[in-house]
C-alpha positions in Angstrom: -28.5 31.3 16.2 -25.9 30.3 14.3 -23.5 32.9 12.8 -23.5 33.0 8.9 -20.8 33.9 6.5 -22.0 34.7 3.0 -18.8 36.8 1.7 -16.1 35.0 0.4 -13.4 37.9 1.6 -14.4 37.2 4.9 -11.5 36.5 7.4 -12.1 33.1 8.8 -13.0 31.8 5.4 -9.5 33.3 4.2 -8.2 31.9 7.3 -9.5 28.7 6.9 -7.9 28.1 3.0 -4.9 29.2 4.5 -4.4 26.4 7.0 -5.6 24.2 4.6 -2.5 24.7 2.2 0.1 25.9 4.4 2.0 23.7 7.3 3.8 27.0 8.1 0.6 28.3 9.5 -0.8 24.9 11.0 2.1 24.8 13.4 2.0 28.7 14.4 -1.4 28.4 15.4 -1.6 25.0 16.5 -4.9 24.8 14.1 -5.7 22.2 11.8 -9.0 21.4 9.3 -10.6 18.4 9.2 -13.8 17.7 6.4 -16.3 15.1 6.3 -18.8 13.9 8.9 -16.2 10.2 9.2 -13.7 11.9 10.4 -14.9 15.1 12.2 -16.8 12.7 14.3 -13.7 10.2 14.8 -11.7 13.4 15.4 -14.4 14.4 18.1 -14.1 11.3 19.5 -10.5 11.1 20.0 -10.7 14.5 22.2 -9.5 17.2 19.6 -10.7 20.3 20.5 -13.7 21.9 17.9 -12.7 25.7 17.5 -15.3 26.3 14.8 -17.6 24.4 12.3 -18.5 25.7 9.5 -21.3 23.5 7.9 -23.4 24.7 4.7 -27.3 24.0 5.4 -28.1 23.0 1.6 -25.4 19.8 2.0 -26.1 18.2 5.2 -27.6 14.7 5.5 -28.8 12.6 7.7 -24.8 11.6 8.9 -23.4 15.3 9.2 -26.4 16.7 11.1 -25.7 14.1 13.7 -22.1 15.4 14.1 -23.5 19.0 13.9 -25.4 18.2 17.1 -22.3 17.3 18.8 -20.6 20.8 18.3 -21.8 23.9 21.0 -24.2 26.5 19.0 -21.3 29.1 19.5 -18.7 27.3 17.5 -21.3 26.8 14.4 -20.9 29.0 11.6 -23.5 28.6 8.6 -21.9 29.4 5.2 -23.4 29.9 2.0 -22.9 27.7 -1.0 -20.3 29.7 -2.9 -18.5 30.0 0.4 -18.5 26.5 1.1 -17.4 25.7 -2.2 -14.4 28.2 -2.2 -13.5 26.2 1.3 -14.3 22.9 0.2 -10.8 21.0 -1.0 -13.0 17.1 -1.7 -16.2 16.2 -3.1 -18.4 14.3 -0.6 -17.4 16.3 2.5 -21.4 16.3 3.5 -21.3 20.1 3.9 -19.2 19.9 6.8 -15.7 21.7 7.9 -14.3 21.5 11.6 -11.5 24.3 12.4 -9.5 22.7 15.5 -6.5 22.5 18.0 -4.4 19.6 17.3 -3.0 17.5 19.2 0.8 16.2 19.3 1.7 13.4 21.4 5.2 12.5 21.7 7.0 9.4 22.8 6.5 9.4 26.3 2.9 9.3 25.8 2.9 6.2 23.9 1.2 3.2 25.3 2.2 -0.6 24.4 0.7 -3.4 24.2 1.7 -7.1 26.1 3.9 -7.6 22.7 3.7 -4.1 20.5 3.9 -3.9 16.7 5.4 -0.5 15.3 5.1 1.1 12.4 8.3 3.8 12.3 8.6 5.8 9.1 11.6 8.2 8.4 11.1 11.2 6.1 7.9 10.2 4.6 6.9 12.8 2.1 3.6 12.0 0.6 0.4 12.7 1.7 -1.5 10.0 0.7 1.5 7.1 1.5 1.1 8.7 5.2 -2.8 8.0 5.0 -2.2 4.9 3.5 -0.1 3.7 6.2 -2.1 4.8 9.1 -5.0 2.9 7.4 -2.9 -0.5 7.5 -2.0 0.2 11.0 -5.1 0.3 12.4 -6.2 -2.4 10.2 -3.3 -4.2 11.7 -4.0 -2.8 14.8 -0.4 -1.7 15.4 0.2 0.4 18.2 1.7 3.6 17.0 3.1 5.0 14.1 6.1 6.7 14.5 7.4 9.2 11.9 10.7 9.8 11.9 12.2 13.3 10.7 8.7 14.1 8.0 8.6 16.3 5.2 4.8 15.9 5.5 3.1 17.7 8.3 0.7 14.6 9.9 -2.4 16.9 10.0 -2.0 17.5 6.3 -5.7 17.8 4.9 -4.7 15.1 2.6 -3.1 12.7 5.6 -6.9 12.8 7.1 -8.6 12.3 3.7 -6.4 9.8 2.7 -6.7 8.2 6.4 -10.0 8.0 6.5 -9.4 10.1 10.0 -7.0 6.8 11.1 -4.8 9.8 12.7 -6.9 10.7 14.8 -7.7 6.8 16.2 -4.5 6.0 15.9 -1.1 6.7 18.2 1.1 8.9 15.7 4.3 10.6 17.1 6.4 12.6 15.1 10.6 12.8 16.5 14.2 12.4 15.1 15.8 9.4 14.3 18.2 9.8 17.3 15.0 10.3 19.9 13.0 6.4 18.0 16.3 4.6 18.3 17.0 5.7 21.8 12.9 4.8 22.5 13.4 0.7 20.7 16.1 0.5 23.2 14.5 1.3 26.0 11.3 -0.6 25.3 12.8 -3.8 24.6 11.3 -3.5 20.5 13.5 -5.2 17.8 13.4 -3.2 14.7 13.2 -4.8 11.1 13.8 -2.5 8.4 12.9 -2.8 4.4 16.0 -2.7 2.4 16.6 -3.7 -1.5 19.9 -4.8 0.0 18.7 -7.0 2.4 19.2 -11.1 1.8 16.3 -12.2 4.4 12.8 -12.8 3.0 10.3 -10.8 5.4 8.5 -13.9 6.1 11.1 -16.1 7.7 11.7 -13.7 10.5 10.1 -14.0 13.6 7.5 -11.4 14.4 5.9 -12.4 17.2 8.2 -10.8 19.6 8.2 -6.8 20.4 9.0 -5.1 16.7 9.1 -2.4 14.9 8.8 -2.3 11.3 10.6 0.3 9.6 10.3 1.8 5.8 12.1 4.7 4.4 11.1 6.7 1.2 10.3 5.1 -1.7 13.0 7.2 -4.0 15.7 6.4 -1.7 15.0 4.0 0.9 16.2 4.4 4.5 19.2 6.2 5.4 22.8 4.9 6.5 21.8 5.9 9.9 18.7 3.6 10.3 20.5 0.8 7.9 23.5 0.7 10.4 21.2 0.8 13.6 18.1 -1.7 13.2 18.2 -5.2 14.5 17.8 -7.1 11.0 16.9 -6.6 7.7 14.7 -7.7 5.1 13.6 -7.9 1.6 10.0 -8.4 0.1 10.7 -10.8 -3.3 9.4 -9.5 -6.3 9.1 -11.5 -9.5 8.6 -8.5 -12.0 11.0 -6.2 -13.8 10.7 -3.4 -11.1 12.5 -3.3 -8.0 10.1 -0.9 -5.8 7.0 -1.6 -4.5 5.1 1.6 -3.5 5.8 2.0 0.5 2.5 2.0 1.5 1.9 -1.0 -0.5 5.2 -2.8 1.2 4.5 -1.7 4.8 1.0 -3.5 4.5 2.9 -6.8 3.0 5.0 -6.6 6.1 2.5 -6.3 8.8 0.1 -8.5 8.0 3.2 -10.7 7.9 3.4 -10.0 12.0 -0.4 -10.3 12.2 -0.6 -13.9 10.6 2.3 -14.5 12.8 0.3 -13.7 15.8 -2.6 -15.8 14.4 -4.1 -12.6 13.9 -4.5 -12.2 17.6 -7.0 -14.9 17.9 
């Protein structure tokens, strides 16, 4: 029988808000929170590691009881509605909350496709632009995304909401600009970067080779570093009275630029 929580001072349910809005204490414990049946079972899937699962009886449906049965009876920990709620950080999470170890893959573990397309990314810092992206590169089907230097921590609760659980499907490696540089080098991969100062329209490049596709922040762009180091690049055209598209919004332009390149791998 399960255990049940109905205290909202208990420690695991304090410990459980904590990883939920501190990095700080994601990374000391190697912990991270995933809610929702989609992506608990997508993170199942992908091999990370249930610790606990905290599920509240009165929200379950036909979806999340599925996933419950995939958890052992000793990692299942009923709580009660107010708990839940106090624990809860969406609406629509089906009454389900998975404590587990995360997973950090770094470049060496990176497989590549005949002809790769990669996503790099240097000091993203939203969230949801993170989420975003990871959405477009599986939709894309890229084969990693690499995110150079972050200010966001990948396993941010609001990087798996807004992914829809794409990090967990997806290849995402977090390193410094030095260590991505040295890795397009070695694997051959021409990178392309965004830049407002760039005179090349995306779409007269060719993508069909190895490439990377890299974006920078949307406040500043990409650094001197990355603008002196890339292999070409390019601007998107825009026909309005702002000069910034959101970078979520750009990197999808881009890659479904290389995908209708590749005949959309037909």
């Amino acid at each position: 029988m399960a255990e049940r929580i109905t205290s909202l001072q208990n420690p695991r349910i304090k410990q459980v808000v904590l990883l939920q809005q501190k990095s700080k204490e994601r990374k000391k414990l190697n912990l991270i929170i995933v809610e929702g049946s989609r992506e608990i079972r997508w993170a199942i899937e992908a091999d990370i590691e249930p610790v606990s699962l905290f599920y509240c009886g009165d929200l379950l449906n036909s979806e999340s009881r599925e996933v419950l049965s995939m958890i052992k009876n000793d990692q299942l920990i009923e709580v009660s509605n107010e708990v839940f709620s106090k624990i809860a950080y969406r609406e629509g999470s089906d009454g389900l909350i998975l404590m587990a170890s995360a997973i950090h893959k770094t470049l060496a573990d990176i497989k590549l496709s005949a002809s790769p397309l990669v996503i790099i990314l240097e000091g993203v810092e939203k969230p949801g632009n993170l989420g975003a992206i990871l959405r477009t590169a599986d939709a894309s089907r890229a084969d990693v995304v690499i995110v150079c230097d972050p200010l966001t921590d990948i396993y941010n609760p609001n990087v798996i909401r807004s992914s829809i659980g794409c990090v967990f499907t997806k290849q995402v490696v977090s390193c410094s600009t030095e260590q991505a540089l040295e890795w397009l080098k070695k694997n051959h991969i021409k990178s392309i970067a965004a830049a407002l100062t760039a005179t090349e329209n995306y779409h007269k490049i060719d993508m069909t080779v190895p490439c990377a596709i890299v974006m920078g922040t949307e406040a500043d762009g990409l650094t001197k570093k990355w603008l002196d180091s890339v292999d070409q690049s390019v601007i998107i055209p825009m026909l309005g009275k702002h000069d910034s598209l959101n970078v979520a919004t750009a990197t999808a332009i881009i890659a479904f630029e290389a995908l209708r390149q590749r005949d959309f791998y037909a």
